[in-house]
N, C-alpha and C positions, 0 to 999 in steps of 0.2 A: 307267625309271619314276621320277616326281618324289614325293620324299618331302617329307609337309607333319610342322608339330606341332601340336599343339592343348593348352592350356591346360587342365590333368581335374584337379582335387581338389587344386591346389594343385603339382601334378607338370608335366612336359612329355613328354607321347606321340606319339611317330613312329609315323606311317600313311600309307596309302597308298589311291588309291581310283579306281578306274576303272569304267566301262561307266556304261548308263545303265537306269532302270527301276525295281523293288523293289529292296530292297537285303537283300543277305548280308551277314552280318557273319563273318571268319574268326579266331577265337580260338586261339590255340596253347596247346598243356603247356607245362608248367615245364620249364627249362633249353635251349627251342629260339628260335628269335623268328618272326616274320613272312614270313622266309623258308620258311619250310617248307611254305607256302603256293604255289609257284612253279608247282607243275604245275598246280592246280587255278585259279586266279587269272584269266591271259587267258583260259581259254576259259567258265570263268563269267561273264566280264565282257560277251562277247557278248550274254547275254543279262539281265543284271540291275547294279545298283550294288552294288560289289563293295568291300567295307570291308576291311584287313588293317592290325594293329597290333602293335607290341612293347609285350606287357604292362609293368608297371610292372618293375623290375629286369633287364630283357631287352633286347637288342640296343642302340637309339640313344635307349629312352624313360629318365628318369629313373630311379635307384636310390638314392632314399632310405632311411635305416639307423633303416628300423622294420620292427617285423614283417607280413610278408603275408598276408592271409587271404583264402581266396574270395568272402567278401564285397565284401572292398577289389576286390578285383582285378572284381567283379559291379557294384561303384558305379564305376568307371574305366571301362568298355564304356557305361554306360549315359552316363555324362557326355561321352565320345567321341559317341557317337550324339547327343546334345542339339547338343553343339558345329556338328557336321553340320548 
C-alpha cells in the first residue's frame, strides 16, 4: 500500500486511500495508528473510497509539542478530507 502526506493545519499527515465510490473515512484511538485498520481496509475498499490516517502525534504523521484536543484532531480529518 502507498503512503501519501498531505499538508493539515500546518502539520504533515500519512494516509492512505484506496477503492473507489463514497468514501469512509477510518479514524483510530489514541496510542494506535492507521494500522489498526488492516483487517477492515481491503475489503471495504471493494466497495467504497476508503481514507485511513495517522492522527496528528501517531505513527508517520507529525508530532508537534502542543497539546491535543478532539477538536484539533476533528479540524485534521476534516482538512485531510478537503485536501482529497
Amino acid at each position: 500500500m502507498t503512503e501519501f502526506f498531505a499538508d493539515v493545519n500546518g502539520i504533515k499527515i500519512c494516509y492512505e486511500v484506496q477503492g473507489e465510490g463514497d468514501p469512509v473515512v477510518l479514524i483510530h484511538g489514541f496510542g494506535v495508528t492507521k494500522e489498526e485498520w488492516i483487517c477492515q481496509f481491503e475489503p471495504l475498499s471493494q466497495y467504497f473510497r476508503v481514507v485511513r490516517f495517522d492522527n496528528r502525534g501517531s505513527g508517520k504523521s507529525d508530532r508537534p509539542n502542543t497539546p491535543y484536543t478532539m477538536e484539533l484532531f476533528a479540524d485534521d480529518t476534516r482538512g485531510l478530507m478537503d485536501f482529497l
